[in-house]
KOLZA-471220 format. One record per residue: residue number from 1; residue in one letter; x, y, z of N, C-alpha, C, O in turn. Coordinates in Angstrom, 1 decimal. Layout:
! KOLZA-471220
  nr rest   n.xx   n.yy   n.zz  ca.xx  ca.yy  ca.zz   c.xx   c.yy   c.zz   o.xx   o.yy   o.zz
 NUM    a      X      Y      Z      X      Y      Z      X      Y      Z      X      Y      Z
...
END
This chain:
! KOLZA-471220
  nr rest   n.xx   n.yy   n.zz  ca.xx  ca.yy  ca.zz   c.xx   c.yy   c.zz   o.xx   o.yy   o.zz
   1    x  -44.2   50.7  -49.0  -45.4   50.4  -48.2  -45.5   48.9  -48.0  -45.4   48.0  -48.8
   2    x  -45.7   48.8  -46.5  -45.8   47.0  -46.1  -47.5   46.3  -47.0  -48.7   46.7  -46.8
   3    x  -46.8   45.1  -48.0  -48.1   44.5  -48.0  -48.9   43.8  -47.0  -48.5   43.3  -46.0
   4    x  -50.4   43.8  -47.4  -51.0   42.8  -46.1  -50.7   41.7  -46.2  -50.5   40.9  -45.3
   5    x  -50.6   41.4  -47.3  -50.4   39.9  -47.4  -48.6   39.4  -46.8  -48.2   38.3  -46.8
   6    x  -48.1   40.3  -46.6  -46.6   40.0  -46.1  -46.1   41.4  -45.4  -45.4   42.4  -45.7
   7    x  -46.8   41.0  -43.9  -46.6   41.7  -42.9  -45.2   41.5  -42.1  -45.2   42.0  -41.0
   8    x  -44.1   41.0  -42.5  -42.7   40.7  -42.2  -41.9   41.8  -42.9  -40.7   42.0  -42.7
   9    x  -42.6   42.3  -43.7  -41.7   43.2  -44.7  -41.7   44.5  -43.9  -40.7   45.2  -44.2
  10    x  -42.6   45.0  -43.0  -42.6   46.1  -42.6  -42.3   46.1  -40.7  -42.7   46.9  -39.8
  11    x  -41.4   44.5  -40.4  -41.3   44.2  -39.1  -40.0   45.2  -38.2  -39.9   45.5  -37.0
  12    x  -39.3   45.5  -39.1  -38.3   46.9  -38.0  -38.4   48.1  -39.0  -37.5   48.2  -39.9
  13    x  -39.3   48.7  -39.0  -39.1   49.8  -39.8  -38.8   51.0  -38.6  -39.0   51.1  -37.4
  14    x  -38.2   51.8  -39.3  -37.6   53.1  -38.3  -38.4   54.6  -38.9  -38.5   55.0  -40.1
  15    x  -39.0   55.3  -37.7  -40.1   56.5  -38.1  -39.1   57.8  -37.8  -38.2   57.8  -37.0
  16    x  -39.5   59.0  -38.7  -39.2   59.9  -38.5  -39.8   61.1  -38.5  -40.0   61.6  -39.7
  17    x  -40.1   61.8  -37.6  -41.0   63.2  -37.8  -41.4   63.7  -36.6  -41.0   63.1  -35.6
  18    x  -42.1   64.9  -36.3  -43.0   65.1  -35.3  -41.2   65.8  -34.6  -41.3   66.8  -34.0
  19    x  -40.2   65.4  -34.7  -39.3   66.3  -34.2  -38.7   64.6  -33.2  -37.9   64.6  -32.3
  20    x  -39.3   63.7  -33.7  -38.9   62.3  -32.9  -38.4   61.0  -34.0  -38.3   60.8  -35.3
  21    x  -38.1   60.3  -32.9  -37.0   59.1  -34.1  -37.8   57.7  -33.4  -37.5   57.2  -32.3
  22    x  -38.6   57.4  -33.9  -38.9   56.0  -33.7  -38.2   55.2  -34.1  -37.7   55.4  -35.2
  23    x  -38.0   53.9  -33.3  -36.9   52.2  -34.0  -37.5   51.3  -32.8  -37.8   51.6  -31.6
  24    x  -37.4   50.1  -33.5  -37.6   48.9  -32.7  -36.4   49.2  -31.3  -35.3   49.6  -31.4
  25    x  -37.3   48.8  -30.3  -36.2   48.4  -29.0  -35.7   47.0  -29.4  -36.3   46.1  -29.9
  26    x  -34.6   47.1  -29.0  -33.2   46.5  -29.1  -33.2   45.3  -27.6  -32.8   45.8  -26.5
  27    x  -33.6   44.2  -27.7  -33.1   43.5  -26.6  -31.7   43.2  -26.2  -31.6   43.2  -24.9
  28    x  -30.8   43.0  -26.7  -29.7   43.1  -26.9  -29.1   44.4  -26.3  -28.0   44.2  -25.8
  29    x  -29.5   45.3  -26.3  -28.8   46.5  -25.5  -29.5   47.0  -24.1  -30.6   47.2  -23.8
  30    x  -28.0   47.0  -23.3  -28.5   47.1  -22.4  -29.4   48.3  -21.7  -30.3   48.2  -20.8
  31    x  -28.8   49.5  -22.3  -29.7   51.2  -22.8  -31.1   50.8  -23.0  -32.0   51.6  -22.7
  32    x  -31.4   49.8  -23.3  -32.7   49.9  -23.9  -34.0   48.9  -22.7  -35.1   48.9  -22.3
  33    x  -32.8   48.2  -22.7  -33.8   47.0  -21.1  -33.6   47.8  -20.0  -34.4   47.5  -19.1
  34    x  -32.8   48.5  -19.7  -32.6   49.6  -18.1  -34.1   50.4  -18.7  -35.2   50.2  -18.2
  35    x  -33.8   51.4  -19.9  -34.8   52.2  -20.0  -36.4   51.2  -19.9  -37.5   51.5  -19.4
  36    x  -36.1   50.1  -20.4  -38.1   49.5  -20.8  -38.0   49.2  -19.4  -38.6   50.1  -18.7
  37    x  -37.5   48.2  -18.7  -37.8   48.1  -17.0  -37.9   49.7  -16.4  -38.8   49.7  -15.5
  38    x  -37.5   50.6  -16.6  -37.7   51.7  -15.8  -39.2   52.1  -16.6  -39.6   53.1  -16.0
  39    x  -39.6   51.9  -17.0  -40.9   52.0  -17.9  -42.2   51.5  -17.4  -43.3   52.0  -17.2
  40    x  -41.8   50.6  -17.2  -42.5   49.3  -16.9  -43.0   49.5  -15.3  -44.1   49.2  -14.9
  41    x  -42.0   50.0  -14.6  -41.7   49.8  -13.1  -42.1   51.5  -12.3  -42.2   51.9  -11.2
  42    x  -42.4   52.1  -13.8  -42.5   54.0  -13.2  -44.0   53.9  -12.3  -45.0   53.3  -12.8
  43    x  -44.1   54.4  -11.5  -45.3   54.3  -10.7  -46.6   55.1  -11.3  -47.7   55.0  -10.8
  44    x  -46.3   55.8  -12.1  -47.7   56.4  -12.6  -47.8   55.8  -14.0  -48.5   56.4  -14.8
  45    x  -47.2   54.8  -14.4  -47.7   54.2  -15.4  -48.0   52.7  -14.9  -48.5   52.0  -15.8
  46    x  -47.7   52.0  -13.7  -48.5   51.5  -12.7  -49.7   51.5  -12.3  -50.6   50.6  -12.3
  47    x  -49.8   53.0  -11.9  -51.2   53.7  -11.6  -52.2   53.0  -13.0  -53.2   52.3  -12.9
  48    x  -51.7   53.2  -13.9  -53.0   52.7  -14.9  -53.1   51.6  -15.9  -53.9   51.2  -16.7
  49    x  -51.8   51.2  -15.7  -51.4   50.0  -16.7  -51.1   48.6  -15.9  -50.2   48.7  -15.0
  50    x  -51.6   47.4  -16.0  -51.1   46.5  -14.9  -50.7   45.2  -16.6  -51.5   44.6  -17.3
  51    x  -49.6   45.2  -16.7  -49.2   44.2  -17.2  -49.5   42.5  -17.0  -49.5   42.0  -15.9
  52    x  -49.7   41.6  -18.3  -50.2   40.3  -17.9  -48.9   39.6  -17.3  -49.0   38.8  -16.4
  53    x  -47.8   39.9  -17.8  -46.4   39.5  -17.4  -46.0   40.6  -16.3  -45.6   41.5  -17.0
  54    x  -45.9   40.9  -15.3  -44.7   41.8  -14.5  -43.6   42.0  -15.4  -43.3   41.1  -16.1
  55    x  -42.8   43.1  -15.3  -41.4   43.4  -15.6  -40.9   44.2  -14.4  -41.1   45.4  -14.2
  56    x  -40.0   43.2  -13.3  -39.9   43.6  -12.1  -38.0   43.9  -12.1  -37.3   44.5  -11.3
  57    x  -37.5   43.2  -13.4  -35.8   42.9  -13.2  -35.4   43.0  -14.4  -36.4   42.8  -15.1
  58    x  -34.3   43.2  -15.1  -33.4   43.0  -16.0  -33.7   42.1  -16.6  -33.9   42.4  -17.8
  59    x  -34.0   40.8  -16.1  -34.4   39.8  -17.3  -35.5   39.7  -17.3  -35.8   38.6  -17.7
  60    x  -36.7   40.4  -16.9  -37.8   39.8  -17.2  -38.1   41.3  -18.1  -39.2   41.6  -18.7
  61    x  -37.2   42.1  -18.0  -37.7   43.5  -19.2  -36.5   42.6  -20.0  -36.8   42.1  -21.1
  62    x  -35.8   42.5  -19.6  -35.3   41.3  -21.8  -36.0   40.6  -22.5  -36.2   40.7  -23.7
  63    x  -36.5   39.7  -21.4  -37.7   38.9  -21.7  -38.7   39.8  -22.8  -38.8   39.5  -23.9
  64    x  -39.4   40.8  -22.0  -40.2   41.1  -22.5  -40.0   41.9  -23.9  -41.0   42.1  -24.6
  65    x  -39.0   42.2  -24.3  -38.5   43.1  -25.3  -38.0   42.1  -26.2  -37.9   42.4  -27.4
  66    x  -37.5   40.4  -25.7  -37.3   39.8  -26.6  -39.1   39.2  -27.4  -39.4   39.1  -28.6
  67    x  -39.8   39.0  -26.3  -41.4   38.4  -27.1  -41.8   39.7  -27.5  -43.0   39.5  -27.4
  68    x  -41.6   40.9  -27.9  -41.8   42.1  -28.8  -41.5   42.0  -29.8  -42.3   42.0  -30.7
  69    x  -39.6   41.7  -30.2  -39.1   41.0  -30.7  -39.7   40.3  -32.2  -39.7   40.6  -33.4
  70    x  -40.3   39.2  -31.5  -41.1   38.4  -32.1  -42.1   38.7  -32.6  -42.2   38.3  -33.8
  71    x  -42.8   39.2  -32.1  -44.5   39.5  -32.3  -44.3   40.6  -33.3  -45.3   40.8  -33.9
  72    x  -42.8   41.6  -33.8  -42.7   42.6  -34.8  -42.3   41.2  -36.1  -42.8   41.3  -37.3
  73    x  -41.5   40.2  -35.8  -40.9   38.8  -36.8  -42.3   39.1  -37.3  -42.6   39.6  -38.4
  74    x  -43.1   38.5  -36.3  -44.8   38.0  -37.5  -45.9   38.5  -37.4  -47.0   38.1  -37.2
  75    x  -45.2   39.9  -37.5  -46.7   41.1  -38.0  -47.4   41.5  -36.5  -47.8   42.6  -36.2
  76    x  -47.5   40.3  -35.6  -48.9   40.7  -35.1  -48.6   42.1  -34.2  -49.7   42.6  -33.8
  77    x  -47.4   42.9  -33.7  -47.4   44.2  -32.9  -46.2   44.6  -33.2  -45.2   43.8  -33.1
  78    x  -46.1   45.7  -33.5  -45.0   46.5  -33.6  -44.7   47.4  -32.2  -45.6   47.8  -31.5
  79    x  -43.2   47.6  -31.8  -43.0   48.4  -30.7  -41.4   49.2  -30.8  -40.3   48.8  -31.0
  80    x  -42.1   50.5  -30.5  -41.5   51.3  -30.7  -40.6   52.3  -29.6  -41.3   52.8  -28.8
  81    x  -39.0   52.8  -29.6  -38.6   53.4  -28.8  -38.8   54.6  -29.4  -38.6   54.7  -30.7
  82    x  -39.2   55.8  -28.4  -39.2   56.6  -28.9  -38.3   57.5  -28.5  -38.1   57.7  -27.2
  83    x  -37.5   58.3  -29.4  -36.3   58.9  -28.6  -36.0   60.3  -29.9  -36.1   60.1  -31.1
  84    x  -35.8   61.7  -29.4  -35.7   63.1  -30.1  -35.3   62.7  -31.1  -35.0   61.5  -31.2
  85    x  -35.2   63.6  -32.3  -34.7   63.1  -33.7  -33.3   63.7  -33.4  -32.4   63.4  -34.0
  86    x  -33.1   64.3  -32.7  -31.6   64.8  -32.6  -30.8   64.0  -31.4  -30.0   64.7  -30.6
  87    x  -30.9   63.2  -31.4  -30.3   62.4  -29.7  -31.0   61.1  -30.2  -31.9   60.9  -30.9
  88    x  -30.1   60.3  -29.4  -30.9   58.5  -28.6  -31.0   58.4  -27.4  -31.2   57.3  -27.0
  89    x  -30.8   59.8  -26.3  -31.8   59.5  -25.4  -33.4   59.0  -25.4  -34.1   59.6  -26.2
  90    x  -33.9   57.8  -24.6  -35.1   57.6  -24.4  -36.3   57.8  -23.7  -36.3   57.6  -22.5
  91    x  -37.5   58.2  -24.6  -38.3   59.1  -23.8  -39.7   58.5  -23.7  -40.6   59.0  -23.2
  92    x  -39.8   57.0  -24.4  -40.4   56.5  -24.0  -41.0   54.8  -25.1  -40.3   54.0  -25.7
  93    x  -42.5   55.0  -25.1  -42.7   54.1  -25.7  -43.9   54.1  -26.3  -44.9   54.6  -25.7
  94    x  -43.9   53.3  -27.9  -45.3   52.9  -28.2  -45.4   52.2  -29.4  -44.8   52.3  -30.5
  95    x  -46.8   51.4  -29.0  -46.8   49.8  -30.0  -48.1   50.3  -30.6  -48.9   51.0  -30.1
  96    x  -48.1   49.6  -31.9  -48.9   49.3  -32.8  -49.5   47.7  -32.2  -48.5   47.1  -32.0
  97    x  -50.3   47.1  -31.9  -50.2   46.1  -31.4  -51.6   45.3  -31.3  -52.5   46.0  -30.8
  98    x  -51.9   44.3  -31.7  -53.3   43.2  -31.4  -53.6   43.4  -33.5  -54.7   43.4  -34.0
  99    x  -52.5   43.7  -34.1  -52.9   43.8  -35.5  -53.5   42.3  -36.4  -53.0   41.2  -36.7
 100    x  -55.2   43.3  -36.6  -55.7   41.9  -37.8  -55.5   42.2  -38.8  -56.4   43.1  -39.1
 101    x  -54.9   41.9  -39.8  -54.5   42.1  -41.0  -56.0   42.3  -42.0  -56.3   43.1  -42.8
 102    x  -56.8   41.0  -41.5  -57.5   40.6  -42.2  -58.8   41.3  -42.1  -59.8   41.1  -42.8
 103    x  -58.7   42.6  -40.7  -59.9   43.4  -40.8  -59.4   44.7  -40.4  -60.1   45.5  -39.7
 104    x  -58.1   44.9  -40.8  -57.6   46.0  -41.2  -57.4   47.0  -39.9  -57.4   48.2  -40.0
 105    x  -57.2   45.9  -38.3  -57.2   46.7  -37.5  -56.4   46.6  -36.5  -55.8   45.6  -36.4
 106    x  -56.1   47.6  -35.5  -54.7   47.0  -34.5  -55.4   48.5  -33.9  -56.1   49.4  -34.3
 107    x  -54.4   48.0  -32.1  -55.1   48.9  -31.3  -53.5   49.6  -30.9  -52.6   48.8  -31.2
 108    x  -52.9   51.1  -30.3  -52.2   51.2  -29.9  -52.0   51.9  -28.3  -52.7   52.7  -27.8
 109    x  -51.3   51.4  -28.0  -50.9   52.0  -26.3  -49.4   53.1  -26.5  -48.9   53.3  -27.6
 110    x  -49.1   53.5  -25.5  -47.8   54.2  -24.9  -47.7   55.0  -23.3  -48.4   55.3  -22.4
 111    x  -46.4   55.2  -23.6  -45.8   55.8  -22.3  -44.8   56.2  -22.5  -44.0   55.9  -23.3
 112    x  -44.7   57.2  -21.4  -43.4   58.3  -21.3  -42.4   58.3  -20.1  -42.8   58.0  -19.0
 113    x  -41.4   58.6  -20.3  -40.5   58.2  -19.2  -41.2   59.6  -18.4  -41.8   60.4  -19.0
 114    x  -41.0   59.6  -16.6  -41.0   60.7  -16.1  -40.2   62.2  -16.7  -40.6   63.3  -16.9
 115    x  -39.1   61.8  -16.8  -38.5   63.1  -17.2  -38.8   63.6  -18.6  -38.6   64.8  -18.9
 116    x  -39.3   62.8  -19.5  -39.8   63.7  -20.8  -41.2   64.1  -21.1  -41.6   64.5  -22.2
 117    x  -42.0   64.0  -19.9  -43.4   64.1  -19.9  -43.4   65.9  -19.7  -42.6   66.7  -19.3
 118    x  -44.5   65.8  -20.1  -44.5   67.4  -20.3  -44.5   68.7  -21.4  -44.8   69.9  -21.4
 119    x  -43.7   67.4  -22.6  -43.0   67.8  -23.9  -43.6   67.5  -25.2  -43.1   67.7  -26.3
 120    x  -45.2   66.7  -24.7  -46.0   66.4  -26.0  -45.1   65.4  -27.2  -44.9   65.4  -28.4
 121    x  -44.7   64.3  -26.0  -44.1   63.2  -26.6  -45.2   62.5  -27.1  -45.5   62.5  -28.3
 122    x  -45.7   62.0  -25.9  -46.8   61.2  -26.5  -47.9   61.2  -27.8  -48.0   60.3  -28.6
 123    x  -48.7   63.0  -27.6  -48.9   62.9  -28.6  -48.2   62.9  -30.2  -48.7   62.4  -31.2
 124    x  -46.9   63.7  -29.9  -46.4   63.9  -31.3  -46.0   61.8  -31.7  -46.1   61.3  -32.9
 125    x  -45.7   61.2  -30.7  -45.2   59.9  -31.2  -46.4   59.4  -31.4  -46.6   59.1  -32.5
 126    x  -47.7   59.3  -30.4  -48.8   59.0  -31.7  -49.2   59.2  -32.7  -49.7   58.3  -33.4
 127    x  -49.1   60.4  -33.1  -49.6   61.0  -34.7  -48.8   60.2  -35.4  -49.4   59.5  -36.3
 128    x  -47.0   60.0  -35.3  -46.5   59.5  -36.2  -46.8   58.0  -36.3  -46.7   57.3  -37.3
 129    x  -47.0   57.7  -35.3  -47.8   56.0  -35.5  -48.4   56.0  -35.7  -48.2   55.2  -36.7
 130    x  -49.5   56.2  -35.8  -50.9   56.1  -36.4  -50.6   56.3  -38.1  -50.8   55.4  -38.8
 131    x  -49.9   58.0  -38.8  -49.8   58.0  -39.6  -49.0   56.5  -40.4  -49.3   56.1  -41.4
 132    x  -48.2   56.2  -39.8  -47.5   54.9  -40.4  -48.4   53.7  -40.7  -48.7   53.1  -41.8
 133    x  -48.8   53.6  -39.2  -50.4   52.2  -39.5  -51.2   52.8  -40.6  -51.4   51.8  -41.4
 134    x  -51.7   53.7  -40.9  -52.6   54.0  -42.0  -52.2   53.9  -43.1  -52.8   53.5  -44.0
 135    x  -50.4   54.6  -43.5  -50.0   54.7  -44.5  -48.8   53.3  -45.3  -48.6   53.3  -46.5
 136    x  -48.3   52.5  -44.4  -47.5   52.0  -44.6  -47.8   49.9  -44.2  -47.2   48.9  -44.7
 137    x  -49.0   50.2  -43.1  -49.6   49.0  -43.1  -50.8   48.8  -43.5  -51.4   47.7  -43.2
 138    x  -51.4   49.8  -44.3  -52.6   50.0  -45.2  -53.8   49.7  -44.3  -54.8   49.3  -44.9
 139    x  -53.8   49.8  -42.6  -54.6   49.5  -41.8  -56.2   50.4  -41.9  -56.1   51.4  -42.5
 140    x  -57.3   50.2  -41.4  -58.3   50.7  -41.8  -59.3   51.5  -40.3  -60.4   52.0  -40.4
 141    x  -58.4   51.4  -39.2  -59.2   51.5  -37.6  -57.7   51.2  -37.0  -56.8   50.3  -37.1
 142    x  -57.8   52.3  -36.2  -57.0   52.1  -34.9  -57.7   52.5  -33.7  -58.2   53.7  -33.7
 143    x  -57.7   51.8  -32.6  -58.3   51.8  -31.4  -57.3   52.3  -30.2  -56.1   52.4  -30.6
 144    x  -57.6   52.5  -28.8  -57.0   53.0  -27.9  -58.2   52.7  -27.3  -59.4   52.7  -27.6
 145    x  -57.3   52.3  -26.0  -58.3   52.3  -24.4  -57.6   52.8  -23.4  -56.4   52.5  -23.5
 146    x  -58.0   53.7  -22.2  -57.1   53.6  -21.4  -58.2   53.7  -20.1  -59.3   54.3  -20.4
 147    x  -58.0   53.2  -18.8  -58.1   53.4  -17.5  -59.3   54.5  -17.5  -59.0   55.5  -18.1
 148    x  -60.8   54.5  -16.8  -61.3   55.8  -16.8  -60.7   55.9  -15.7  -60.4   55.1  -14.8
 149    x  -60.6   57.3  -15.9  -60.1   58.3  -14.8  -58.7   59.3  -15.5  -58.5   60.5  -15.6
 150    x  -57.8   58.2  -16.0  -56.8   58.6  -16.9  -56.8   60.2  -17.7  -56.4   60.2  -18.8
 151    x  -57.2   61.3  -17.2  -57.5   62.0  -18.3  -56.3   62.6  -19.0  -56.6   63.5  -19.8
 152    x  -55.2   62.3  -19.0  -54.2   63.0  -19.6  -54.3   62.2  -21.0  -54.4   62.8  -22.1
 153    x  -54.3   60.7  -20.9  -54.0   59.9  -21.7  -55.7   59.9  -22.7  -55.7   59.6  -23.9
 154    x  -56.9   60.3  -22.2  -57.5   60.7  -22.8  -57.8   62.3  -23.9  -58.5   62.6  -24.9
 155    x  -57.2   63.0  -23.2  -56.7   64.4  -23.8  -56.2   64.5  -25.1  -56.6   65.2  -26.1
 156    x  -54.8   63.2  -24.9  -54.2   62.8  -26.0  -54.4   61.9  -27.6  -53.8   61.9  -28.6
 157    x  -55.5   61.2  -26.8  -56.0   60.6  -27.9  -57.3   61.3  -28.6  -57.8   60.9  -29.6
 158    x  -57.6   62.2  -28.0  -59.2   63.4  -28.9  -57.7   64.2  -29.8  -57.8   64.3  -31.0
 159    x  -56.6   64.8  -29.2  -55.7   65.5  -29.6  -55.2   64.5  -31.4  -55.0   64.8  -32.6
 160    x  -55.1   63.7  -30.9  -55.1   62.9  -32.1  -55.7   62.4  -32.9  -55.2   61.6  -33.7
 161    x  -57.1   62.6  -33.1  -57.9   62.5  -33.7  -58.6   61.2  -33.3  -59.5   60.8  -34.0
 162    x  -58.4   60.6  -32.3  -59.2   59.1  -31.8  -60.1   59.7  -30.6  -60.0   60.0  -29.4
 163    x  -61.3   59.6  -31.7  -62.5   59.9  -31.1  -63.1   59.4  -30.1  -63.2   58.4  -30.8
 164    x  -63.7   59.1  -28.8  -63.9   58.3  -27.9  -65.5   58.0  -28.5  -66.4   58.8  -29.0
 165    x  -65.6   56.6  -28.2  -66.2   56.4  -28.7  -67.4   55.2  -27.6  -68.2   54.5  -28.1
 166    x  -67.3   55.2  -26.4  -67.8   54.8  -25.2  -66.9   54.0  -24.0  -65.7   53.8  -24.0
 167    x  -67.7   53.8  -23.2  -67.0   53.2  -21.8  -67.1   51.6  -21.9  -68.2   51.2  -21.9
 168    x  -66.1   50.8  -22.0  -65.8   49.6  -22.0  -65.8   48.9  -20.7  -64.9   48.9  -19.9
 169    x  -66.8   48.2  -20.6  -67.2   47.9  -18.3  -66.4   46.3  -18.3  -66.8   45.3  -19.0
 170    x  -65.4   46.3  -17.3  -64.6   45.6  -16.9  -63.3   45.1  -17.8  -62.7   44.0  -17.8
 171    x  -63.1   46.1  -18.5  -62.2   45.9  -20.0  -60.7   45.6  -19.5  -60.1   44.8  -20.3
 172    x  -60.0   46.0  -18.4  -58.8   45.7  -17.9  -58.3   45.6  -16.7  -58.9   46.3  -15.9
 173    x  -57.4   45.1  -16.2  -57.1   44.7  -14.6  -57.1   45.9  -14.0  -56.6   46.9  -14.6
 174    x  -57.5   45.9  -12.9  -57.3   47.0  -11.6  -56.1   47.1  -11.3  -55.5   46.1  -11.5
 175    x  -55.5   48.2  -10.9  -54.2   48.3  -10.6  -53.2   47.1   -9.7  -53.6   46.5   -8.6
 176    x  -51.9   46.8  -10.2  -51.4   45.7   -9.7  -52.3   44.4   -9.1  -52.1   43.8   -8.0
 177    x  -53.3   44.2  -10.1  -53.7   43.0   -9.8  -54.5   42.2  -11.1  -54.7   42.7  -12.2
 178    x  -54.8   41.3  -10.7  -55.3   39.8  -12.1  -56.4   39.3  -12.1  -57.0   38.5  -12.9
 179    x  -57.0   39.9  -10.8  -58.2   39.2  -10.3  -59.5   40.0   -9.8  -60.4   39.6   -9.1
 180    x  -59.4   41.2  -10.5  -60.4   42.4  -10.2  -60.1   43.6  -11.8  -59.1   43.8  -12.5
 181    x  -61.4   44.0  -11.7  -61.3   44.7  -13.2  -61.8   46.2  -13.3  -62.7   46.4  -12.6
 182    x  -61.5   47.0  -13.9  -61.7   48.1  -14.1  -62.4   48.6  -15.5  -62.0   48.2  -16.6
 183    x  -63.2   49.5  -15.4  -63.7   50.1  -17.1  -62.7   51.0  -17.5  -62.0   51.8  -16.9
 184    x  -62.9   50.8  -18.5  -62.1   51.5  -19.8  -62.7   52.5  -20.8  -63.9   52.5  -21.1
 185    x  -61.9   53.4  -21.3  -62.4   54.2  -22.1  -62.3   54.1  -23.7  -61.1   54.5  -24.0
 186    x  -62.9   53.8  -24.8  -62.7   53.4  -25.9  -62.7   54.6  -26.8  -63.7   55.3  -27.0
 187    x  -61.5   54.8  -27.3  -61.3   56.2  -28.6  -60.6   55.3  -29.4  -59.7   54.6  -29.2
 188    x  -61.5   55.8  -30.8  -60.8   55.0  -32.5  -60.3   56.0  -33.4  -60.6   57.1  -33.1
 189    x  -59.7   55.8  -34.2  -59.7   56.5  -35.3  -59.5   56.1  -36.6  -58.6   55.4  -36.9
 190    x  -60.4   56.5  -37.4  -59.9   55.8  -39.0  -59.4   56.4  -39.9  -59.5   57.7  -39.9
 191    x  -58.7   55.7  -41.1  -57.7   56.0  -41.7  -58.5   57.5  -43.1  -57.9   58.2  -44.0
 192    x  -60.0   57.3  -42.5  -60.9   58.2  -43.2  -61.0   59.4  -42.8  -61.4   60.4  -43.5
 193    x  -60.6   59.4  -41.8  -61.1   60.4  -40.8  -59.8   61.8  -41.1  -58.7   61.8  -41.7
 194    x  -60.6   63.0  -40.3  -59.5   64.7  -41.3  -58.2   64.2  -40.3  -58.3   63.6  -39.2
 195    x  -57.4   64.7  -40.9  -55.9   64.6  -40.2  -55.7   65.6  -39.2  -55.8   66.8  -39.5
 196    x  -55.3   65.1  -38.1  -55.3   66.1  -36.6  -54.1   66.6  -36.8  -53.1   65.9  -37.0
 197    x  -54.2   68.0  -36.6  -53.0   69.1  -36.2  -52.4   68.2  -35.2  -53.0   67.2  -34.9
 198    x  -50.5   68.7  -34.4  -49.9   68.4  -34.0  -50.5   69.0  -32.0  -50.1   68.4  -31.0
 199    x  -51.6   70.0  -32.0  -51.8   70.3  -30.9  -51.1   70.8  -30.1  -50.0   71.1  -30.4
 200    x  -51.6   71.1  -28.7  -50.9   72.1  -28.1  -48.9   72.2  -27.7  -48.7   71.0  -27.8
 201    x  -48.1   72.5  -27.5  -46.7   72.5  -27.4  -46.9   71.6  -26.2  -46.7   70.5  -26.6
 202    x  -47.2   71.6  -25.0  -47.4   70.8  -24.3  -48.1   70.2  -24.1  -49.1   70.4  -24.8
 203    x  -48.2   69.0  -22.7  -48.6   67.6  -22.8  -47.9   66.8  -22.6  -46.7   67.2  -22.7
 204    x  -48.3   65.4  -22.4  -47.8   64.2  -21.9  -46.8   64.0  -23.6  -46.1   62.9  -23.8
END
């Protein structure tokens, strides 16, 4: 188990369960910067996600997978590929991420490649993150926002036990842009709270 006081100890740890293999993405491979640029660049995760950096090319998804990199070096976000426990094909992604050690909280996002959507990636890779933040970063609250309107990605997080818990007004950029804002939907969950079944076979 990662202490709080020495959040480097728990910076590439590798997950296993839910029928999935979590591990740090690899900037160094190039499997891994094709898949995060295709990630980054899929249009329905466009649709609801607008990045502070763009990831438009090869090096600016290295780029971005190398300052992930980093930010797993010193605790503050973990990021995870998510890929079947029987294969290293990749099916998608998701971070632990904005972690305060000192109030026991961090918020998490994700995404799924087009072709593995469908298959209750998402949720099965959230439960096993979440379980990890609660059990292995001794964290006390995990949060999620996504886009109102999003209902898939809100489905997913009630399915996970992250309760919604109000509408957040002007909480993140409007689609492909920096200079206009959109409300958000806020669902938490705590490390108190009953442990959510795995849910329906399908889903995102």
């Amino acid at each position: 188990m990662a202490s709080l006081r020495d959040p480097s100890s728990a910076a590439h740890p590798e997950l296993h369960g839910h029928g999935l293999r979590l591990r740090p993405w690899d900037a160094t491979s190039g499997a891994d910067v094709e898949a995060w640029l295709r990630g980054m660049r899929d249009p329905e995760f466009r649709r609801w996600n607008t990045p502070v950096r763009p990831v438009t090319d090869l090096t600016s998804a290295r780029d971005s997978l190398l300052a992930r990199g980093q930010s797993a070096m010193e605790g503050t976000s973990m990021s995870f590929r998510v890929a079947d426990a029987h294969g290293d094909t990749p099916l998608g992604h998701i971070g632990v991420n904005e972690i305060k050690y000192h109030l026991k909280v961090a918020r998490v996002g994700y995404w799924v490649l087009p072709e593995a959507r469908g298959q209750g990636v998402a949720t099965r890779a959230l439960l096993l993150a979440a379980r990890w933040a609660f059990d292995g970063l001794g964290l006390h609250r995990l949060e999620l926002d996504h886009a109102v309107g999003h209902d898939v990605s809100c489905r997913i997080a009630e399915r996970c036990g992250f309760a919604y818990e109000g509408t957040l007004r002007g909480a993140i950029f409007q689609e492909d842009r920096h200079d206009a804002f959109r409300d958000a939907h806020l669902h938490a969950r705590l490390a108190t709270d009953p442990e959510p079944g795995e849910g329906p076979a399908h889903g995102a």
